[in-house]
C-alpha positions in Angstrom: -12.7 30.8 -3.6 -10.2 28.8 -1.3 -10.5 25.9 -3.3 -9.7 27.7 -6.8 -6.5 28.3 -5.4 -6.1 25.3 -4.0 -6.6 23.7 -7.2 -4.1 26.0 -8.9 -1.0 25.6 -6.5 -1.5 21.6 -6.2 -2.3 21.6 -10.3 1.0 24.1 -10.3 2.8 21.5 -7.6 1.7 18.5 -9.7 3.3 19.6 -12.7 6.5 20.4 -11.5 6.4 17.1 -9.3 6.2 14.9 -12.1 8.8 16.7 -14.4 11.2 15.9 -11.4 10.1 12.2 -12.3 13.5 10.2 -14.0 12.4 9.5 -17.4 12.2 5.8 -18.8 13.2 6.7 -21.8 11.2 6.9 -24.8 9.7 10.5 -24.3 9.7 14.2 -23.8 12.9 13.6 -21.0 14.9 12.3 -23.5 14.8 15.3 -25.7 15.7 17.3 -23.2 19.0 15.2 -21.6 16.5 13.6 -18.9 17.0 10.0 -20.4 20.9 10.1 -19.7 21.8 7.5 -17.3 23.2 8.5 -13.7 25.7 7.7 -11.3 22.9 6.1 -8.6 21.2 2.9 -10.3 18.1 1.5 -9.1 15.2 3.2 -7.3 16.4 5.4 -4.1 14.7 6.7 -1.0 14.2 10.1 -2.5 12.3 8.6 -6.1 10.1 6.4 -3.7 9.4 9.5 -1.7 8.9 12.0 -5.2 6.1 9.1 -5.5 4.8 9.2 -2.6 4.2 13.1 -2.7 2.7 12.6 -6.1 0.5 10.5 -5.4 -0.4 12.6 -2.4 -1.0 15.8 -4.4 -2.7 13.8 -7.2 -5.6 12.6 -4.9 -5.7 16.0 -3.0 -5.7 17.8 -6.3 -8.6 15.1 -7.6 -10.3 16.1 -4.3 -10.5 19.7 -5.3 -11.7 19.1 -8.8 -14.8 17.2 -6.9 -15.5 19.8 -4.1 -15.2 22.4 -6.8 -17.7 20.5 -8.9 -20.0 20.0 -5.9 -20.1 23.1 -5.1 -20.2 24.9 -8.5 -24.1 22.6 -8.6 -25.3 23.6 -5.3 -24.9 27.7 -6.2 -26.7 27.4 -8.9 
């Protein structure tokens, strides 16, 4: 049970992690003003750090997919 919900809050965490992402242009950011260029150029602290969290999240959320798996063959 305590890994169903932690799979939904990092699934829920990982979504709105990578919609904080700056777009490249190209896709669903665009449409919605996220391509438009800002004031700060280049890649700062805080993107390096948004990418560092995701990739945190990812592999934690990927580690409750596989517990959940593991455990879902062992009950039955």
């Amino acid at each position: 049970m305590g890994f169903s919900i932690a799979l939904i809050v990092f699934s829920l965490l990982l979504m709105l992690l990578v919609l904080m992402h700056k777009g490249k242009g190209g896709g669903l950011s665009d449409m919605f003003g996220g391509g438009m260029q800002s004031s700060v150029g280049g890649s700062s602290v805080a993107e390096r750090n948004l990418d560092r969290i995701t990739i945190v999240i990812g592999v934690l959320w990927f580690a409750c997919i596989i517990v959940l798996g593991i455990l879902m063959k062992t009950n039955s």
